[in-house]
LOKOL-413626 format. One record per residue: residue number from 1; residue in three letters; chain; y, x, z negated of N, C-alpha, C, CB in turn. Coordinates in Angstrom, 1 decimal, m for minus. Glycine has a CB too. Example, Ala and Ser with C-alpha at 12.3 -4.5 7.8 and 13.67 -1.06 7.14 Angstrom:
+-----+------+-------+--------+--------+--------+--------+--------+--------+--------+--------+--------+--------+--------+--------+
!  nr ! rest ! kette !    n.Y !    n.X !    n.Z !   ca.Y !   ca.X !   ca.Z !    c.Y !    c.X !    c.Z !   cb.Y !   cb.X !   cb.Z !
+-----+------+-------+--------+--------+--------+--------+--------+--------+--------+--------+--------+--------+--------+--------+
!   1 !  ALA !     A !   m5.7 !   13.2 !   m7.8 !   m4.5 !   12.3 !   m7.8 !   m3.3 !   13.2 !   m7.8 !   m4.5 !   11.3 !   m9.0 !
!   2 !  SER !     A !   m2.2 !   12.8 !   m7.1 !   m1.1 !   13.7 !   m7.1 !    0.0 !   12.9 !   m7.9 !   m0.6 !   14.1 !   m5.7 !
+-----+------+-------+--------+--------+--------+--------+--------+--------+--------+--------+--------+--------+--------+--------+
//
This chain:
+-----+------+-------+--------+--------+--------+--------+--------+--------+--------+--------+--------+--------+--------+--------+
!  nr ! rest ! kette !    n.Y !    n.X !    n.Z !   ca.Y !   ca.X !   ca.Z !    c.Y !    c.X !    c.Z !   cb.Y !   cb.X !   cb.Z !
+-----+------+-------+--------+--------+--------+--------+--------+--------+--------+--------+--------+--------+--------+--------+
!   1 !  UNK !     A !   m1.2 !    0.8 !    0.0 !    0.0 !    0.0 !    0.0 !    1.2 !    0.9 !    0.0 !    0.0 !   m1.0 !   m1.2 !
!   2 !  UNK !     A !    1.9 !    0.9 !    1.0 !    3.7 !    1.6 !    0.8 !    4.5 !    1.2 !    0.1 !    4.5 !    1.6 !    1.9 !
!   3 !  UNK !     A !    5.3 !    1.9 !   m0.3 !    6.2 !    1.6 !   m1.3 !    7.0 !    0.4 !   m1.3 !    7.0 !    2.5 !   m1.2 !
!   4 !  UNK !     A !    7.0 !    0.1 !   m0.4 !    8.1 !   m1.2 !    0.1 !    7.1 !   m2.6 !   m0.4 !    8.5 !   m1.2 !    2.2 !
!   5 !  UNK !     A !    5.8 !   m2.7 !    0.3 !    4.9 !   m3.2 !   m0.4 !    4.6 !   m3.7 !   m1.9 !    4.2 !   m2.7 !   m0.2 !
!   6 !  UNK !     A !    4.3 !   m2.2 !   m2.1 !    4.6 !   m2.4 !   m3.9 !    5.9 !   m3.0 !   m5.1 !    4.5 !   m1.0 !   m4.3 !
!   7 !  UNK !     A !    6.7 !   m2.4 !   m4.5 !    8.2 !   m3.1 !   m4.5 !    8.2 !   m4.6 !   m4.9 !    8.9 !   m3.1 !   m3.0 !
!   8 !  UNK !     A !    7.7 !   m5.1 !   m3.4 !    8.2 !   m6.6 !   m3.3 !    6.6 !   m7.3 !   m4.6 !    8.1 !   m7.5 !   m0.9 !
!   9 !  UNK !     A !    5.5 !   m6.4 !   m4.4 !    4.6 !   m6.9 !   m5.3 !    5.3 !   m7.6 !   m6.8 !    3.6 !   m5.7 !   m5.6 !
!  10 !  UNK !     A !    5.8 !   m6.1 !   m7.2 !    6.3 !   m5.8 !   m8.4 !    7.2 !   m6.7 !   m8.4 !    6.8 !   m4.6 !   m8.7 !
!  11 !  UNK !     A !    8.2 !   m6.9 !   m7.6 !    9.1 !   m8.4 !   m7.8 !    8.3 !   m9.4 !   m8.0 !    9.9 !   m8.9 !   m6.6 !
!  12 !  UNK !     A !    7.4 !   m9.5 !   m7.2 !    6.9 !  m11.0 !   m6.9 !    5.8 !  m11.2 !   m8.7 !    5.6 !  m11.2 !   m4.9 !
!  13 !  UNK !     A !    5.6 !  m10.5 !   m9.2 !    5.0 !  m10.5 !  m10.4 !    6.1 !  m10.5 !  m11.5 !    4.2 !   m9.5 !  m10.4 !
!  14 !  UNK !     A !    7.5 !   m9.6 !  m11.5 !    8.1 !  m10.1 !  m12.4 !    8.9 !  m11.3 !  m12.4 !    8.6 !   m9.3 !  m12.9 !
!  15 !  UNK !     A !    8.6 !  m12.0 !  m11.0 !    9.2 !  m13.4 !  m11.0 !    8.6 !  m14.7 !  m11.8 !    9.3 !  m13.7 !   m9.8 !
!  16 !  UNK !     A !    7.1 !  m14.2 !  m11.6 !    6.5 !  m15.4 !  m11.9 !    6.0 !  m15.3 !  m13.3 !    5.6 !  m15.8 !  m11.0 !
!  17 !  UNK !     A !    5.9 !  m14.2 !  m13.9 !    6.2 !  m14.4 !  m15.7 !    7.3 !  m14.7 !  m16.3 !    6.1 !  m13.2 !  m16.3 !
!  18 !  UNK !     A !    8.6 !  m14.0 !  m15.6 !    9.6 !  m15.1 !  m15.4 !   10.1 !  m16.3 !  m15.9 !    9.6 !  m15.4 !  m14.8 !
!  19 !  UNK !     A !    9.4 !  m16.6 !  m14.6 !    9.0 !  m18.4 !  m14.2 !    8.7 !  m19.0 !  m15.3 !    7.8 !  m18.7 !  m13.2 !
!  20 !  UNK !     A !    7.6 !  m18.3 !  m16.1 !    7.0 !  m18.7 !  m17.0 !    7.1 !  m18.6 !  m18.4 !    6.2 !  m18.4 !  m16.8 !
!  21 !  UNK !     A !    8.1 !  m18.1 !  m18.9 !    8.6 !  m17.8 !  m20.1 !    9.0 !  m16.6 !  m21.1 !    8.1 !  m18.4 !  m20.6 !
!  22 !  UNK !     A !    8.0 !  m15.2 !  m20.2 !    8.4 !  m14.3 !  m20.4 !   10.0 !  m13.6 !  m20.1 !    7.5 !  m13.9 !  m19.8 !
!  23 !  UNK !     A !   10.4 !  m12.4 !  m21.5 !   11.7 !  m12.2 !  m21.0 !   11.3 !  m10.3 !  m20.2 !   13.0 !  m12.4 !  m22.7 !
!  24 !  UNK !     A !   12.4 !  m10.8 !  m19.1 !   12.8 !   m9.3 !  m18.3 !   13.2 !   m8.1 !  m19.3 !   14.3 !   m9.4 !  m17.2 !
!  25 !  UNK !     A !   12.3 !   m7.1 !  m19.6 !   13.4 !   m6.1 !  m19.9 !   14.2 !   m5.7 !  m19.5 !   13.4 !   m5.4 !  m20.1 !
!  26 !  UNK !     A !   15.2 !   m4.9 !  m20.2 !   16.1 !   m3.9 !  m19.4 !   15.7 !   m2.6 !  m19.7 !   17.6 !   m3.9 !  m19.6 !
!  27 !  UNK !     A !   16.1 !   m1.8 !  m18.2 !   15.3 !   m0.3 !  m17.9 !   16.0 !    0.8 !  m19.2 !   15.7 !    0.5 !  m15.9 !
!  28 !  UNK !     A !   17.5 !    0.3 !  m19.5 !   18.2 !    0.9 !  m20.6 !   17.7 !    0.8 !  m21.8 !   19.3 !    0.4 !  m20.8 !
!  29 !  UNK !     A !   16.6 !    0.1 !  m22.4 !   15.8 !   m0.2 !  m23.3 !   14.8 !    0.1 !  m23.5 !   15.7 !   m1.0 !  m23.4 !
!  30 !  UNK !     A !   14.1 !    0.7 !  m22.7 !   13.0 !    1.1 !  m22.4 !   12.8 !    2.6 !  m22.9 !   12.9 !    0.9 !  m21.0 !
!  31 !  UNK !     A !   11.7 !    2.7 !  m24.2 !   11.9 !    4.2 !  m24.6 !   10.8 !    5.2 !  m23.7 !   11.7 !    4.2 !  m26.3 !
!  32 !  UNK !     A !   10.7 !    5.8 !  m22.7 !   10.4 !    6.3 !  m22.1 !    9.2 !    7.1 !  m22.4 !   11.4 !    6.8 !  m21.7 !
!  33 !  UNK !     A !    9.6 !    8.2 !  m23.2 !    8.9 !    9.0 !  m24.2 !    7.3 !    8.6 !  m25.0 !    9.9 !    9.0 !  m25.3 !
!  34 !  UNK !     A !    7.6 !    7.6 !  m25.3 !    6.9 !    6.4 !  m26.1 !    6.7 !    5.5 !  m25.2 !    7.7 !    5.7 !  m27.2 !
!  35 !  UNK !     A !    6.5 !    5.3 !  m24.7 !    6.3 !    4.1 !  m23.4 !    6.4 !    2.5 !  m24.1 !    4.5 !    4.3 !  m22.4 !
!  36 !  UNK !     A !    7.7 !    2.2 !  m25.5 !    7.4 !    1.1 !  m25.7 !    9.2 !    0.4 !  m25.5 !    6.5 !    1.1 !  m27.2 !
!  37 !  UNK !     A !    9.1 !   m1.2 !  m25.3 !   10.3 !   m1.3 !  m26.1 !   10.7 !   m1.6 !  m27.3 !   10.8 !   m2.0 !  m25.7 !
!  38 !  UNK !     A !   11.1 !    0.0 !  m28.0 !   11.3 !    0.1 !  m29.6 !   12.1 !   m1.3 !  m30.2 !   12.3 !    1.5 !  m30.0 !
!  39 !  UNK !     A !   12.7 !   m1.4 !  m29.4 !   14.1 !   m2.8 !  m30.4 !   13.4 !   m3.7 !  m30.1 !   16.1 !   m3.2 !  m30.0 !
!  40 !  UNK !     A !   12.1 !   m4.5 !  m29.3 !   12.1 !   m5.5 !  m29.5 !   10.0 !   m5.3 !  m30.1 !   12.9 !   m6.3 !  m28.1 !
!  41 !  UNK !     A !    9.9 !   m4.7 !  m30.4 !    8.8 !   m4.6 !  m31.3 !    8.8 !   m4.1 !  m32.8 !    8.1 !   m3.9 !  m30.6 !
!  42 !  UNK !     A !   10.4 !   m3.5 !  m33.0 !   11.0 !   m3.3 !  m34.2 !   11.0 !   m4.9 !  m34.9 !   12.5 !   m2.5 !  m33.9 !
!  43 !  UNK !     A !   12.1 !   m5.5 !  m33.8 !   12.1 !   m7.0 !  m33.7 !   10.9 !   m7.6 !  m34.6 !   12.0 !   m7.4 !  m32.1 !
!  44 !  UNK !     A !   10.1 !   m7.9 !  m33.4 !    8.8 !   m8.8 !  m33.7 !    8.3 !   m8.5 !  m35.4 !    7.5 !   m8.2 !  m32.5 !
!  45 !  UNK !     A !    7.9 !   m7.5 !  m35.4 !    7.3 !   m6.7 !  m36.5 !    8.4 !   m7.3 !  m38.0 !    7.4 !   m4.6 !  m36.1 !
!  46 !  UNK !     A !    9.5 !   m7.0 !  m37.7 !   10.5 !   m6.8 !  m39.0 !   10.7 !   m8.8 !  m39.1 !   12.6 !   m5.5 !  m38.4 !
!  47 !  UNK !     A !   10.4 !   m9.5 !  m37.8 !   11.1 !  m10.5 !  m38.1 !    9.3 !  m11.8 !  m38.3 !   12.5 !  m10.8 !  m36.5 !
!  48 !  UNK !     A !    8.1 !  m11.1 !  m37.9 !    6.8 !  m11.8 !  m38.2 !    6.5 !  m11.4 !  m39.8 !    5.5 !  m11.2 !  m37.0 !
!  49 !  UNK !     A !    6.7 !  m10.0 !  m40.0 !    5.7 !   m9.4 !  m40.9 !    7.1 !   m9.1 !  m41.9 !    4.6 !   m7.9 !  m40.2 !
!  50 !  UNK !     A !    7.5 !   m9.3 !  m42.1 !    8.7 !   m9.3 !  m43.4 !    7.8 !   m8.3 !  m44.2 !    9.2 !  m11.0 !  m44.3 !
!  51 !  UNK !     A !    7.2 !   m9.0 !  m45.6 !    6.8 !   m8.4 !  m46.4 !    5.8 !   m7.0 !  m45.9 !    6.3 !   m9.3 !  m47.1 !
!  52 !  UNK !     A !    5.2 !   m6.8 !  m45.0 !    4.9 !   m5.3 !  m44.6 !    5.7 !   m4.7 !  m44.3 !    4.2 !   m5.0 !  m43.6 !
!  53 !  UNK !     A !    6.2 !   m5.1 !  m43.7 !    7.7 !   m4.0 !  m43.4 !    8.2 !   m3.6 !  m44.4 !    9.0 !   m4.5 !  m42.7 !
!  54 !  UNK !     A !    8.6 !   m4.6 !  m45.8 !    9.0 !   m3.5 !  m47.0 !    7.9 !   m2.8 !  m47.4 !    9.5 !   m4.2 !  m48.4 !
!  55 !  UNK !     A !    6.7 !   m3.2 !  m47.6 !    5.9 !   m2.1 !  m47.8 !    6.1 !   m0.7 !  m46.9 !    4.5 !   m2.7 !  m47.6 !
!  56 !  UNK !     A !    6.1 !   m1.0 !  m45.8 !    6.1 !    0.2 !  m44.6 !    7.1 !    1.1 !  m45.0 !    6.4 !   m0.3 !  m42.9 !
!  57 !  UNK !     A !    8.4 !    0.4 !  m45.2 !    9.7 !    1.0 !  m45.7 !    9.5 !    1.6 !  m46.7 !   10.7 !    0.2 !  m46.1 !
!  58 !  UNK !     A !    8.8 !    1.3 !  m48.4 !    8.8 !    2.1 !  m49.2 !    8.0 !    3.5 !  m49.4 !    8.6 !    1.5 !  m50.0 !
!  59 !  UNK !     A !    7.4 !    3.4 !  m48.0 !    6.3 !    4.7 !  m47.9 !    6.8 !    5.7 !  m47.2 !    5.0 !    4.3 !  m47.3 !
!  60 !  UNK !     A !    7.9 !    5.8 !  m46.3 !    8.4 !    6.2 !  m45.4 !    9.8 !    6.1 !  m45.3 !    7.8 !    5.8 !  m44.6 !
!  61 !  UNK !     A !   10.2 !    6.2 !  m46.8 !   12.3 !    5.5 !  m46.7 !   13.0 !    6.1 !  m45.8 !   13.4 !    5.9 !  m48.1 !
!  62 !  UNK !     A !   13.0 !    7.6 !  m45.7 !   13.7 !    8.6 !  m44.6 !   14.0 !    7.9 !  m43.0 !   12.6 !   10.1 !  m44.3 !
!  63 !  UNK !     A !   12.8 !    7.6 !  m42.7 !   12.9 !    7.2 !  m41.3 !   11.7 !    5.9 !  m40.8 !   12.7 !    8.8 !  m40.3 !
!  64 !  UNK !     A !   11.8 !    5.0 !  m41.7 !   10.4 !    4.1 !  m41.4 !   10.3 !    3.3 !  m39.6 !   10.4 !    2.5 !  m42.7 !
!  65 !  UNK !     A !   11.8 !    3.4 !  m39.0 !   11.3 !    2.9 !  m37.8 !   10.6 !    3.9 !  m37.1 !   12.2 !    2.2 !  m37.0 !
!  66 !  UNK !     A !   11.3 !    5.2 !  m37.1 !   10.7 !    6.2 !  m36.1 !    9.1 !    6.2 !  m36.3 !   11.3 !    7.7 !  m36.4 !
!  67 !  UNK !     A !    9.2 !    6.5 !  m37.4 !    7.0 !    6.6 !  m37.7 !    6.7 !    5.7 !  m37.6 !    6.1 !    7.0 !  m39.1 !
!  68 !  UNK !     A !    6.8 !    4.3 !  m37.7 !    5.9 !    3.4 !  m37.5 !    6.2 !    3.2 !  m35.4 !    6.4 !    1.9 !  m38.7 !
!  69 !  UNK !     A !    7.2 !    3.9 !  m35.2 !    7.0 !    3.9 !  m33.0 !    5.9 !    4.7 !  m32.9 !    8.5 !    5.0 !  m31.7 !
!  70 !  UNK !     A !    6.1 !    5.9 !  m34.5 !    5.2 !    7.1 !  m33.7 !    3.3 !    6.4 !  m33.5 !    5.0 !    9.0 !  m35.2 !
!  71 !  UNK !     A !    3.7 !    5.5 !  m34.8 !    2.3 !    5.5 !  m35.2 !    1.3 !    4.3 !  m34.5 !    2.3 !    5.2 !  m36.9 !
!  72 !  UNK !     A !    2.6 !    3.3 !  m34.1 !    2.0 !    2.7 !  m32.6 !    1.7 !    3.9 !  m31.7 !    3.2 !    1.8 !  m31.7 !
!  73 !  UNK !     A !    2.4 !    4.0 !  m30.8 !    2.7 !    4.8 !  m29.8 !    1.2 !    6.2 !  m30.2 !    4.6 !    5.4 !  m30.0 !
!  74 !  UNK !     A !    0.4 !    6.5 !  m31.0 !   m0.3 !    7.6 !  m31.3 !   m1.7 !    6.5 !  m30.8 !   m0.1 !    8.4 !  m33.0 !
!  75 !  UNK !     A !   m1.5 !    5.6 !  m31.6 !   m3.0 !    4.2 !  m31.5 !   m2.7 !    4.0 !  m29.7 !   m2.5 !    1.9 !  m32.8 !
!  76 !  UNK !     A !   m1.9 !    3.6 !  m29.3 !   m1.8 !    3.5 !  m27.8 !   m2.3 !    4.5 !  m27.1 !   m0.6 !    3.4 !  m27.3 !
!  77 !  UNK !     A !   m2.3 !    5.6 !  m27.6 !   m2.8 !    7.1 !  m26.6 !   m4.2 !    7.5 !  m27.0 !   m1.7 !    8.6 !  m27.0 !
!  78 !  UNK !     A !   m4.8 !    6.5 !  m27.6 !   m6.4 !    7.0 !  m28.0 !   m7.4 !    6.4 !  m27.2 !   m6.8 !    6.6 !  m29.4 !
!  79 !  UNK !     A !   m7.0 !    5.5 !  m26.2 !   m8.2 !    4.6 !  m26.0 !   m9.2 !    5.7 !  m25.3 !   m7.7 !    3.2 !  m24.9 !
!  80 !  UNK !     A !  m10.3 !    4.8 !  m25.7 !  m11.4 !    5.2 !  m25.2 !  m12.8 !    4.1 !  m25.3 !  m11.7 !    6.5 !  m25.9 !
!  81 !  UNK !     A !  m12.9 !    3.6 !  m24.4 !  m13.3 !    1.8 !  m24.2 !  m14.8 !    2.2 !  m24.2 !  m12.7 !    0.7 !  m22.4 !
!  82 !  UNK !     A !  m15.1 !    3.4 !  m24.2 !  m16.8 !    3.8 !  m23.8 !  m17.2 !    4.3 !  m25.5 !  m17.0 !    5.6 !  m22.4 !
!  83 !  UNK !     A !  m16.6 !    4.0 !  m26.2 !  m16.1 !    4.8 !  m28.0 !  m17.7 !    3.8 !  m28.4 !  m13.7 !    3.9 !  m29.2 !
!  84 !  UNK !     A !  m18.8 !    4.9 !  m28.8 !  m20.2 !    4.1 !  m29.7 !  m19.3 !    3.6 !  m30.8 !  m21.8 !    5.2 !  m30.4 !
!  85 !  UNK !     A !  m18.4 !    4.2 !  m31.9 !  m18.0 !    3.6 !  m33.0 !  m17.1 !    2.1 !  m33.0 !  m17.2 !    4.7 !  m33.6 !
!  86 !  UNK !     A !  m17.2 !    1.2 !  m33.6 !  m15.9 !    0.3 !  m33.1 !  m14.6 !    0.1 !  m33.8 !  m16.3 !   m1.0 !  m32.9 !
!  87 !  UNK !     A !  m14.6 !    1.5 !  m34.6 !  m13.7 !    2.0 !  m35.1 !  m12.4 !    2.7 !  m33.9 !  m14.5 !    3.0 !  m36.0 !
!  88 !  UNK !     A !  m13.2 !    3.8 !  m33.3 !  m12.2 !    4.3 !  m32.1 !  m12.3 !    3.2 !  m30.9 !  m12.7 !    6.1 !  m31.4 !
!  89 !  UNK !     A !  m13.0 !    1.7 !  m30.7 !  m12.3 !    0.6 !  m29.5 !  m11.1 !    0.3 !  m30.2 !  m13.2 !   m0.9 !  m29.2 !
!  90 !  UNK !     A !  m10.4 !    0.5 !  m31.4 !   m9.7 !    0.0 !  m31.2 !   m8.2 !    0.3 !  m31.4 !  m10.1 !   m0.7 !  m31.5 !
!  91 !  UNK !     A !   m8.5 !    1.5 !  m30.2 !   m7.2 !    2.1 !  m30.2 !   m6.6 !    1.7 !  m28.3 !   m7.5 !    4.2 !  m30.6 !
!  92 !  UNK !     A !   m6.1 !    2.0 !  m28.1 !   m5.4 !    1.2 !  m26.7 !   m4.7 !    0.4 !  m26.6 !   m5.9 !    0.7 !  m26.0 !
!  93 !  UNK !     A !   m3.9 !   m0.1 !  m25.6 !   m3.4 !   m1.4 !  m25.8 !   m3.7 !   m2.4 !  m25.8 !   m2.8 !   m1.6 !  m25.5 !
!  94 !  UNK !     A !   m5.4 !   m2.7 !  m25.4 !   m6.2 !   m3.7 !  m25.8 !   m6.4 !   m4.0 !  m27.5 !   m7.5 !   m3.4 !  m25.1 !
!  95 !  UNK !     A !   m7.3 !   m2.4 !  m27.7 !   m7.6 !   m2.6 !  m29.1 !   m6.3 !   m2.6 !  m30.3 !   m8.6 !   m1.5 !  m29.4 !
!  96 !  UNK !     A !   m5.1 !   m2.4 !  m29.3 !   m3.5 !   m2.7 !  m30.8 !   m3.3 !   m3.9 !  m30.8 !   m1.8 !   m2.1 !  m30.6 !
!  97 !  UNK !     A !   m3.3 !   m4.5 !  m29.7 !   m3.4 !   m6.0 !  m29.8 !   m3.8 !   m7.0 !  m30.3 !   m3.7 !   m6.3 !  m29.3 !
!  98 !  UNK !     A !   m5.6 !   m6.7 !  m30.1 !   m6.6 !   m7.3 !  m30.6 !   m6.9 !   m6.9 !  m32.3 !   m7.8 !   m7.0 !  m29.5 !
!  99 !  UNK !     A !   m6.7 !   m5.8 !  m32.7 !   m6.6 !   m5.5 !  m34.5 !   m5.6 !   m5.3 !  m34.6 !   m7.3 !   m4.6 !  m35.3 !
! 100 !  UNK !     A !   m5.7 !   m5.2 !  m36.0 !   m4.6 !   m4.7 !  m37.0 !   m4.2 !   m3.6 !  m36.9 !   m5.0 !   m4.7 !  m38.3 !
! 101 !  UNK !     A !   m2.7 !   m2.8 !  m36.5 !   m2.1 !   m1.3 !  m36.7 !   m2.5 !   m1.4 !  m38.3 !   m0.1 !   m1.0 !  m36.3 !
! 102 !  UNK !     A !   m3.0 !    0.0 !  m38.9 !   m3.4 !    0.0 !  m40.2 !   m2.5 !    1.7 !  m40.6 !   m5.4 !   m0.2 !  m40.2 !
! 103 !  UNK !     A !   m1.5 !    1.3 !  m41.7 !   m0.9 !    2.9 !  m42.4 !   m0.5 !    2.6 !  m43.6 !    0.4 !    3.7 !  m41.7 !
! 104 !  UNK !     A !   m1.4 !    3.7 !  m44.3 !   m1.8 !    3.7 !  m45.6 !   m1.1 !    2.8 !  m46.6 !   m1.8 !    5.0 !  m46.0 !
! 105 !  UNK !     A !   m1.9 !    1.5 !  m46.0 !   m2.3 !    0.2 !  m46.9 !   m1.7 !   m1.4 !  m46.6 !   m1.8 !    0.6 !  m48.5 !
! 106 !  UNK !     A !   m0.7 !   m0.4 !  m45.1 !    0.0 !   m1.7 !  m44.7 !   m0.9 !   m1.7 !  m43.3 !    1.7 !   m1.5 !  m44.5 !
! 107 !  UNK !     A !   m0.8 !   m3.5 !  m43.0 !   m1.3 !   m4.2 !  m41.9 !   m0.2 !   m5.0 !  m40.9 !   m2.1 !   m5.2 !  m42.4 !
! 108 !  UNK !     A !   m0.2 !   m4.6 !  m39.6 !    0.6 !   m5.2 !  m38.6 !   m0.3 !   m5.9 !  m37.7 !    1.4 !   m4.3 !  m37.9 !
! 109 !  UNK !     A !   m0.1 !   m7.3 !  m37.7 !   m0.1 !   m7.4 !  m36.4 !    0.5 !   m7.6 !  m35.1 !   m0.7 !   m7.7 !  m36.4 !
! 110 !  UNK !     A !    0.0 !   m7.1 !  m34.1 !    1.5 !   m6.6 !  m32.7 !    1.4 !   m7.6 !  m31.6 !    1.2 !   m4.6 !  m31.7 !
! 111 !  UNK !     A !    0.2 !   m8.9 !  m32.3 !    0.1 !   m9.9 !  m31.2 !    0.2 !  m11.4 !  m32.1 !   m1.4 !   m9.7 !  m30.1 !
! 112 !  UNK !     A !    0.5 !  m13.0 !  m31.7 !   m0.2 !  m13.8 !  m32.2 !   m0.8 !  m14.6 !  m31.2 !    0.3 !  m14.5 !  m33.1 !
! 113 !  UNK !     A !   m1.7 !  m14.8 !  m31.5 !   m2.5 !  m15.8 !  m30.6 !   m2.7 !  m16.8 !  m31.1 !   m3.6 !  m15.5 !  m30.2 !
! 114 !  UNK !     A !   m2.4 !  m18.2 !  m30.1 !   m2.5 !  m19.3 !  m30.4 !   m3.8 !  m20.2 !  m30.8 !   m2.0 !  m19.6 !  m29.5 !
! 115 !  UNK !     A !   m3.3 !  m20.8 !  m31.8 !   m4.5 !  m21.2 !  m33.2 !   m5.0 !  m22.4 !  m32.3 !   m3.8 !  m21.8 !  m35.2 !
! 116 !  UNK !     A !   m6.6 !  m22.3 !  m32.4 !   m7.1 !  m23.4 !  m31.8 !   m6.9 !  m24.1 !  m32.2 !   m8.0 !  m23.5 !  m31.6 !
! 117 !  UNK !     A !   m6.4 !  m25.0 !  m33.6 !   m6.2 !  m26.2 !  m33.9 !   m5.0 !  m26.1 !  m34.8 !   m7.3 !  m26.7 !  m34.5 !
! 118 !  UNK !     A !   m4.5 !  m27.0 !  m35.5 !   m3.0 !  m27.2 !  m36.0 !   m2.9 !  m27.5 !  m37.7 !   m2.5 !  m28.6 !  m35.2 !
! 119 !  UNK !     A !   m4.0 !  m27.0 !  m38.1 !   m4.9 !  m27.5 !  m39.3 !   m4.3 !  m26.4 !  m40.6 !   m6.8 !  m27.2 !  m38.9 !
! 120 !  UNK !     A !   m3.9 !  m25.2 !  m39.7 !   m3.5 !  m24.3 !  m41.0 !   m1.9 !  m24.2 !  m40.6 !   m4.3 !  m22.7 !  m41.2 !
! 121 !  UNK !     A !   m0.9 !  m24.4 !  m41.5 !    0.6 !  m24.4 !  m40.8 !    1.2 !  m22.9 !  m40.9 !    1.7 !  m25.5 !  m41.7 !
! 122 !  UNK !     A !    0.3 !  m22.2 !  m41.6 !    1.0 !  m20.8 !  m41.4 !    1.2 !  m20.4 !  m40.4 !    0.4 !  m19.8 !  m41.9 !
! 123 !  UNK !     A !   m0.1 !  m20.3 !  m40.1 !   m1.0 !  m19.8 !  m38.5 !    0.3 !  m20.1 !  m37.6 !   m2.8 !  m21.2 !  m37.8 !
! 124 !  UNK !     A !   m0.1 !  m21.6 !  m37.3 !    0.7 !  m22.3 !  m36.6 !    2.4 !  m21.9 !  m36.6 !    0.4 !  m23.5 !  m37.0 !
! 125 !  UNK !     A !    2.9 !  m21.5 !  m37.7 !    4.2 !  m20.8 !  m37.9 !    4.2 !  m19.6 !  m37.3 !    4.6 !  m20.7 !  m39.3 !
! 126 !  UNK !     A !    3.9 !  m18.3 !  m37.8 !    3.6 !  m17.3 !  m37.3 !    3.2 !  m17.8 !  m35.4 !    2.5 !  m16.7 !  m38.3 !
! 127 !  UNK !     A !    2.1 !  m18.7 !  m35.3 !    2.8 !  m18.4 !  m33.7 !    3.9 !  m18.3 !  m32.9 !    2.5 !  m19.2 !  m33.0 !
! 128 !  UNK !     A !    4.4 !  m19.8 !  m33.5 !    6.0 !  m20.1 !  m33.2 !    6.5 !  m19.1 !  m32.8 !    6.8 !  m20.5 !  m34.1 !
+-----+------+-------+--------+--------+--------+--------+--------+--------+--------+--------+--------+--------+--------+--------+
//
């Protein structure tokens, strides 16, 4: 596929998430380095997981956002989907998704997925 190809792909895919309720980033936001967007997973995290985040904070006062990018960003660079243990599946950005980021004693999680039923209102909050 030539460039031009790929291009219009790449449009035609960030149109129709778009479309669909997903927000566009901007490329200015985008931490390169880290391949994440820090401010809006700082976001999620500080505005889902309140009480971890003070935990996270008291362990790490100096600089708790930077280490907790690092400490994503280190789980993202491990995958290995062929891993016998199912300890190391779940590093990637499947397995950050799908479990818990875990540092020493705090739990994130970096997705929610929609509760099959409507039965527990936490759940159901936290989707929101």
């Amino acid at each position: 596929m030539g460039k031009e190809n790929e291009l219009t792909f790449q449009n035609d895919v960030i149109r129709q998430l778009a479309a669909n309720g997903w927000l566009v980033g901007k490329p200015e936001n985008y931490n390169r380095e880290l391949a994440l967007y820090s401010e809006d997973l700082l976001g999620f995290v500080k505005e889902s997981q309140g009480e971890q985040w003070q935990k996270f904070c008291a362990l790490y006062p100096s600089n708790p956002e930077g280490k907790f990018l690092e400490r994503v960003a280190s789980q993202l660079n491990k995958a290995d989907p062929n891993a016998a243990s199912k300890a190391m599946r779940t590093f990637g950005t499947l397995g950050v998704l799908r479990h818990e980021l875990r540092d020493r004693g705090t739990r994130f999680s970096l997705c929610q997925f929609k509760p099959e039923h409507d039965l527990n209102s936490d759940t159901l909050a936290r989707y929101q």
